[in-house]
C-alpha positions as CSV (number, residue, x, y, z in Angstrom):
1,X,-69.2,5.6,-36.5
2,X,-71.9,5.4,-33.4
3,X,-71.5,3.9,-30.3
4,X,-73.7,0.7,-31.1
5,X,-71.3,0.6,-34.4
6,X,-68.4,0.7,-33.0
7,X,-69.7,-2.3,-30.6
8,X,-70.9,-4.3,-32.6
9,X,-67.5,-3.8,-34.8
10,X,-65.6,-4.8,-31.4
11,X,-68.1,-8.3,-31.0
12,X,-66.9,-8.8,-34.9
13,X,-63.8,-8.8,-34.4
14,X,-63.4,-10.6,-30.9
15,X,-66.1,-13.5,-32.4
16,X,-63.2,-14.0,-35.6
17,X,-60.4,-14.1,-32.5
18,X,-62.4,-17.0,-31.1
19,X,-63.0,-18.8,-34.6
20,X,-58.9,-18.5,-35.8
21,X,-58.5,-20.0,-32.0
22,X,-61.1,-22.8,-32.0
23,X,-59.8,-23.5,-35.5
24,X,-55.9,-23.7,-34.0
25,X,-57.5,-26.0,-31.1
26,X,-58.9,-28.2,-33.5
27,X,-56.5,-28.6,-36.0
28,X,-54.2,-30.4,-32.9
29,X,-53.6,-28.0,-30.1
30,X,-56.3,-29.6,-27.9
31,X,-53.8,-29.4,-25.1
32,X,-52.7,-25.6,-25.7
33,X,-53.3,-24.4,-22.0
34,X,-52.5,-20.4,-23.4
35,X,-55.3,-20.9,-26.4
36,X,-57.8,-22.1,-23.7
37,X,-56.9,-19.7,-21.9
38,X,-57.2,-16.9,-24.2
39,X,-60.9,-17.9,-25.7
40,X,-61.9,-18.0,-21.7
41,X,-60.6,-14.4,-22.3
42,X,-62.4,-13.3,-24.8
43,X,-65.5,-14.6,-23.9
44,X,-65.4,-13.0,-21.0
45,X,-64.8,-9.9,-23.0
46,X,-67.5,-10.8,-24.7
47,X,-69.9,-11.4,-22.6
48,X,-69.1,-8.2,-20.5
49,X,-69.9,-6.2,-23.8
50,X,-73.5,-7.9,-23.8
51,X,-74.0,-6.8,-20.1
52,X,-73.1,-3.3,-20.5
């Protein structure tokens, strides 16, 4: 697997994170302090993998 593969494999996976997380958020864990905090994470994972 290249490089850009394996990349775009990591965005694939880190984007799913954020759905299952978004979807636990919404289905009545608005107030989950640790889920907000862990999709801040991950799009700042994210978003770091676009800059580089």
């Amino acid at each position: 697997m290249s490089e850009q593969e394996q990349l775009m494999d990591n965005l694939l996976n880190v984007d799913l994170e954020i759905i299952d997380i978004v979807r636990e958020l919404h289905q009545g864990n608005w107030d989950s302090d640790s889920h907000k905090k862990q999709v801040g994470d991950l799009l700042k994972i994210r978003d770091e993998w676009f800059r580089s």
